[in-house]
C-alpha positions in Angstrom: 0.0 0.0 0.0 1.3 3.7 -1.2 1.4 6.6 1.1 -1.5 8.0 -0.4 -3.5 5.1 -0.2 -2.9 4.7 3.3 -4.3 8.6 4.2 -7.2 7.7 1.8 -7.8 5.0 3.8 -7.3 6.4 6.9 -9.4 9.6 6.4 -12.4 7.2 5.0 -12.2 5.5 8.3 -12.1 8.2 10.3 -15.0 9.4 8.4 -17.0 6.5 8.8 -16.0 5.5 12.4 -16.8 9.2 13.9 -20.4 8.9 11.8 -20.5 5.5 13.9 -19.7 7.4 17.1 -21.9 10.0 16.9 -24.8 7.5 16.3 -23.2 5.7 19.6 -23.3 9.2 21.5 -27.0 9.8 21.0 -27.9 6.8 22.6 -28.5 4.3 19.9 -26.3 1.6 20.3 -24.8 2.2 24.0 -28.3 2.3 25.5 -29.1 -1.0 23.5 -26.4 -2.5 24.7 -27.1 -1.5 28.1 -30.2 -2.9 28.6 -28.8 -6.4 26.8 -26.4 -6.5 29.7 -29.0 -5.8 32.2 -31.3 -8.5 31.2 -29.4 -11.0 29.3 -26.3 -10.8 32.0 -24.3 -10.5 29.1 -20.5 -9.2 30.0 -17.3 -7.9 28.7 -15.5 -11.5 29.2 -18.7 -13.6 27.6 -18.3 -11.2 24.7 -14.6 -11.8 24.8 -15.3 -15.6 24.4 -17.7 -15.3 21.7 -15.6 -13.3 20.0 -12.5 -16.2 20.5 -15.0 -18.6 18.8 -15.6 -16.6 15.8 -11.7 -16.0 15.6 -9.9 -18.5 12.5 -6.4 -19.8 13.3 -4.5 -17.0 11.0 -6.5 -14.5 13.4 -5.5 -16.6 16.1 -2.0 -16.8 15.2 -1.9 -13.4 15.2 -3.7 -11.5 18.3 -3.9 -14.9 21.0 -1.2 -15.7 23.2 0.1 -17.8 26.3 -1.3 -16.0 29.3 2.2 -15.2 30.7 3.4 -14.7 26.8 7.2 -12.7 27.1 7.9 -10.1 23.8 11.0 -9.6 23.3 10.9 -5.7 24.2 8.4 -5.5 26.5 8.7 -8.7 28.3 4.9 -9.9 30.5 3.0 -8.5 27.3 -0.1 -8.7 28.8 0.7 -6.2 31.6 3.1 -3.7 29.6 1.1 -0.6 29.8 1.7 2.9 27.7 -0.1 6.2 26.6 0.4 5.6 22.9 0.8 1.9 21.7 -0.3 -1.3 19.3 -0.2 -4.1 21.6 -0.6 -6.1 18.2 -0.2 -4.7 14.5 -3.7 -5.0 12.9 -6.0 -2.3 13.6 -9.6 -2.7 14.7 -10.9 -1.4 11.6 -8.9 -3.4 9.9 -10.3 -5.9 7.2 -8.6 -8.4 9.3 -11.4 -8.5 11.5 -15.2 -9.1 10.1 -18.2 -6.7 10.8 -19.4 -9.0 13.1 -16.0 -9.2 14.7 -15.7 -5.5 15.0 -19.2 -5.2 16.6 -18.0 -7.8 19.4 -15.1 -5.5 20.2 -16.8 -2.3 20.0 -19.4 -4.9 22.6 -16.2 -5.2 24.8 -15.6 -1.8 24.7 -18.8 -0.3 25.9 -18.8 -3.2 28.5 -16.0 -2.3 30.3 -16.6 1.6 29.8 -19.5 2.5 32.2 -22.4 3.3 30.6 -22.8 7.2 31.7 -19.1 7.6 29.8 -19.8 6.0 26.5 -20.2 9.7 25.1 -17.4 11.4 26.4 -14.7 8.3 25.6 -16.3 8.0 22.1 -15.2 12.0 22.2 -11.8 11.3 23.3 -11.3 8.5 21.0 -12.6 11.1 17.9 -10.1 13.6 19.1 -7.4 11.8 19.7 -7.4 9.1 17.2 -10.1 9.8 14.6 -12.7 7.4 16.1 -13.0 3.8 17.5 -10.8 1.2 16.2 -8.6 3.7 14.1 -4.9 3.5 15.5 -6.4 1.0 18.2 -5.6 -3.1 18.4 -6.5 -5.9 20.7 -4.9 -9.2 22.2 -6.5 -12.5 24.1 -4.0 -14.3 26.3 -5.2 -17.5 27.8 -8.2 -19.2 26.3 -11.5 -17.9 27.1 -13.4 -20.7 29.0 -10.3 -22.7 29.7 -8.9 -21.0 32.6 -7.3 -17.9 33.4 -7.4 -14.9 30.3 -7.7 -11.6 29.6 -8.3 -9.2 26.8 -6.2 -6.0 26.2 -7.5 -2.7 24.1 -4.5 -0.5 23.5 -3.8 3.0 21.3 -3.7 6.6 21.5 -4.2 7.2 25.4 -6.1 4.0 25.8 -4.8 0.8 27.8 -8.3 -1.0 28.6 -8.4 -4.2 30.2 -10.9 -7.1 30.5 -9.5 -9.6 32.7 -12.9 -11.1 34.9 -10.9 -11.5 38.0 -8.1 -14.0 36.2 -5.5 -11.5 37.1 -4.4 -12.0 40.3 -3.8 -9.2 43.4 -4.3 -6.7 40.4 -7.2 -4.3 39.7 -8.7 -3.9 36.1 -7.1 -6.4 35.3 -3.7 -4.6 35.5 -2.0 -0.9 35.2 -4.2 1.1 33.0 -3.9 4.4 30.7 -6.0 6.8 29.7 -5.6 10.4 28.8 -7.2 13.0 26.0 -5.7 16.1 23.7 -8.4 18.4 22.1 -5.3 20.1 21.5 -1.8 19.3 22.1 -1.0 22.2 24.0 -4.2 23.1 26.0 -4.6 26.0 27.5 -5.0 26.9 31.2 -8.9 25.6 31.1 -8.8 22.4 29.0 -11.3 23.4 27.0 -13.3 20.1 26.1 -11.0 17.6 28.0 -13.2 15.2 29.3 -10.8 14.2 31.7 -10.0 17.9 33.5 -13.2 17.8 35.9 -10.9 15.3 38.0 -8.7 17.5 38.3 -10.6 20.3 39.0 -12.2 18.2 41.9 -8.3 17.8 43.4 -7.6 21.4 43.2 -10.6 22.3 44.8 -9.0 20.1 48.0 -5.6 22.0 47.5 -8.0 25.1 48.2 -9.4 23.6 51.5 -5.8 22.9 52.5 -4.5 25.7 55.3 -0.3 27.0 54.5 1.0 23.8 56.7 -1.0 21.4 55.1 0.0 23.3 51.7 3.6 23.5 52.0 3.2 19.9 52.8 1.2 18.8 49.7 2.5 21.4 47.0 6.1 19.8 45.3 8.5 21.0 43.1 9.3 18.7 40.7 7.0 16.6 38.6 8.6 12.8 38.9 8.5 10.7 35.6 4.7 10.1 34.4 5.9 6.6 33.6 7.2 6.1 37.5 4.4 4.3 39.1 5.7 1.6 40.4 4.5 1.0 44.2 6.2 1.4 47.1 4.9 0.0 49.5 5.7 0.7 53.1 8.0 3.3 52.2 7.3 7.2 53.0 5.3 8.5 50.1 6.1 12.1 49.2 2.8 14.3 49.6 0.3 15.1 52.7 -0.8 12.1 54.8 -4.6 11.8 54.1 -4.5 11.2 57.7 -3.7 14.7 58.4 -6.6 15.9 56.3 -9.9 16.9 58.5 -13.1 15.4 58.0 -14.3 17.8 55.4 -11.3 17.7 53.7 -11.2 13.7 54.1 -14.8 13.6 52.2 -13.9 16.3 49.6 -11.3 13.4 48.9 -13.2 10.7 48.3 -15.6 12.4 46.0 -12.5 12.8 43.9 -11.8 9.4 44.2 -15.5 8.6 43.0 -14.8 11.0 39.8 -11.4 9.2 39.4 -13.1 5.7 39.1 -16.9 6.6 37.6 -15.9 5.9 34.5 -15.2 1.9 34.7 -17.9 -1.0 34.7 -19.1 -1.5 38.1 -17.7 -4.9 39.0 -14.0 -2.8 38.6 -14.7 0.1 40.4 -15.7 -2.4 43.2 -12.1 -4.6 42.6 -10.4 -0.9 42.7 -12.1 -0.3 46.0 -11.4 -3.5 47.7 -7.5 -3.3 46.9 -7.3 0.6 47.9 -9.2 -1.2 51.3 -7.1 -4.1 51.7 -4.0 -1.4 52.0 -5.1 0.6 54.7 -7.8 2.5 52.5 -7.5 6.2 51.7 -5.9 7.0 55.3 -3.0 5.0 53.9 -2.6 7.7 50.8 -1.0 10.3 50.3 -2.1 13.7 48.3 0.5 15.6 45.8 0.5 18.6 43.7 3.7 19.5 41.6 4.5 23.4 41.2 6.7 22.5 37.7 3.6 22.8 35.2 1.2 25.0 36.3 0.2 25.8 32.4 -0.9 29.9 32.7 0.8 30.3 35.6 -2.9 30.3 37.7 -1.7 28.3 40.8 -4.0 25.9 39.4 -2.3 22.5 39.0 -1.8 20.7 36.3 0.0 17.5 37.6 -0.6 15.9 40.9 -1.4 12.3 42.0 -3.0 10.1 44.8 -0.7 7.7 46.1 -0.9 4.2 48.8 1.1 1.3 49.2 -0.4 -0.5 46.6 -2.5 2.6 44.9 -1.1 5.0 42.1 -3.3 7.4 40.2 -1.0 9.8 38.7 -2.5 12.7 36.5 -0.4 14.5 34.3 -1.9 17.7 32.6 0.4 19.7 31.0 0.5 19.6 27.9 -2.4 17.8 27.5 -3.8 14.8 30.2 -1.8 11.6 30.2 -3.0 9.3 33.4 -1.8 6.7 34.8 -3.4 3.7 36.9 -2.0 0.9 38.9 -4.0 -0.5 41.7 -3.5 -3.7 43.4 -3.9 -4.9 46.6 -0.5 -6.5 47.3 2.7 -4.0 46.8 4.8 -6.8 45.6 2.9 -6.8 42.4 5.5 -5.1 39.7 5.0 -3.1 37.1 5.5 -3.6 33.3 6.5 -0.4 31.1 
């Protein structure tokens, strides 16, 4: 395929896939599927099996792996995480897949995705990639019905994971990724990031906060986005949540609620009982880095709620990149 044939491709499927997510956005398809789930008890990992039957053995071949498969670059595949990746080389809207095959995935997608975010991902996805399935891939490891597997959605700002509890200590399946640019360089506001409300939410804590507790939270120096490996016991840099006051305390945990809202259920649930297991939010501790304020507003860009076993790091400048990894054992390791 020619250069140009590949941006005439491209720009018809970006067509076609944002006409398909604007249909989505309105209610069509993501309230259908909806109420399937509701009364069928349809989920993400029986569509993930019925999408492994309808798979041939070139397709196969290509996308399914052992459960602990090791790639020569990134090692564990199944739990490398990244904000812009292929975890396999054929696109979603590829004519590797079938219609049929694409409408499983697209299935998977909204299952995992809570319903109330179905617009606003669909959004991201439009900006950032030119619609669903464009510039995105999948991967089974294991066998679906045989035992432990999990599938893996990766591409622009999207690592999505659909693992039904087969990963062990881990939750959603493993670290996770999302993040959005309207623009690459957004301005001080975000305008239409459908991720800044969360941080919004955490600045409006910084401004409950008195000077100690500021000083305290408020660091110089943004560490490496890609740095979230846990630590475990070890002093985490930030303000103790159990130095917080009660109002402050519950100001936090509707944050957390905003940080999780977006995921199925079932996962917020498996992110809740981890954070739990460690010592729950008193355990965390709340950080705000001075180092990329964008407009200079003292509102802040970059900060991130950390526990022994807990990292949700948000990175806003120049445009939202976060990063997930939740587990409820600190000895899990990370794969980037």
């Amino acid at each position: 395929m020619n250069s140009q044939q590949h941006l005439d491709r491209r720009s018809f499927l970006k067509t076609a896939s944002a006409a398909a997510a604007a249909t989505s956005a309105i209610g069509g398809l993501a309230s259908s599927l909806h109420a399937e789930s509701a009364t069928t008890g349809t989920t993400a990992e029986s569509l993930v099996g019925k999408l492994y039957t309808t798979l041939s053995d070139k397709q196969r071949n290509d996308i399914c792996f052992d459960w602990n498969h090791q790639d020569p670059k990134r090692g564990l595949l199944r739990t490398f995480v990244a904000n812009n990746w292929n975890i396999t080389s054929h696109e979603i809207m590829d004519d590797f897949y079938s219609d049929d095959q694409r409408d499983l995935i697209t299935q998977i997608f909204e299952s995992i995705v809570h319903p109330d975010w179905h617009e606003r991902y669909y959004q991201q996805l439009n900006d950032d990639a030119g619609g669903f399935g464009i510039e995105q891939s999948i991967a089974i490891f294991g066998k679906p019905g045989e035992g432990k597997f999990e599938l893996v959605l990766t591409g622009r700002h999207m690592t999505l994971r659909c693992d039904g509890n087969s990963a062990d200590h881990v939750a959603f399946g493993g670290p996770i990724f999302y993040g959005h640019a309207p623009t690459d360089n957004e301005s001080a506001n975000h305008t239409d990031n459908v991720f800044w409300h969360q941080a919004v939410a955490a600045n409006g804590l910084y401004k409950m906060l008195d000077g100690k507790q500021r000083k305290e939270a408020l660091l110089s120096r943004t560490p490496r986005e890609q740095a979230v490996a846990f630590r475990g016991q070890q002093t985490i840099p930030g303000l103790p949540v159990t130095e917080m006051s009660s109002d402050q305390k519950e100001h936090l945990q509707k944050t957390l609620g905003l940080l999780v809202e977006m995921y199925r259920e079932n996962d917020q649930q498996e992110a809740m009982q981890c954070l739990k297991t460690q010592g729950g939010l008193d355990a965390c501790s709340l950080v705000f880095y001075q180092d990329s304020d964008i407009g200079n507003d003292g509102v802040w860009d970059n900060w991130r709620l950390e526990g022994p076993s807990f990292v949700w790091h948000y990175r806003g400048k120049p445009h939202v990149h976060v990063w997930v990894n939740v587990a409820d054992d600190p000895n899990v390791k990370l794969n980037t």
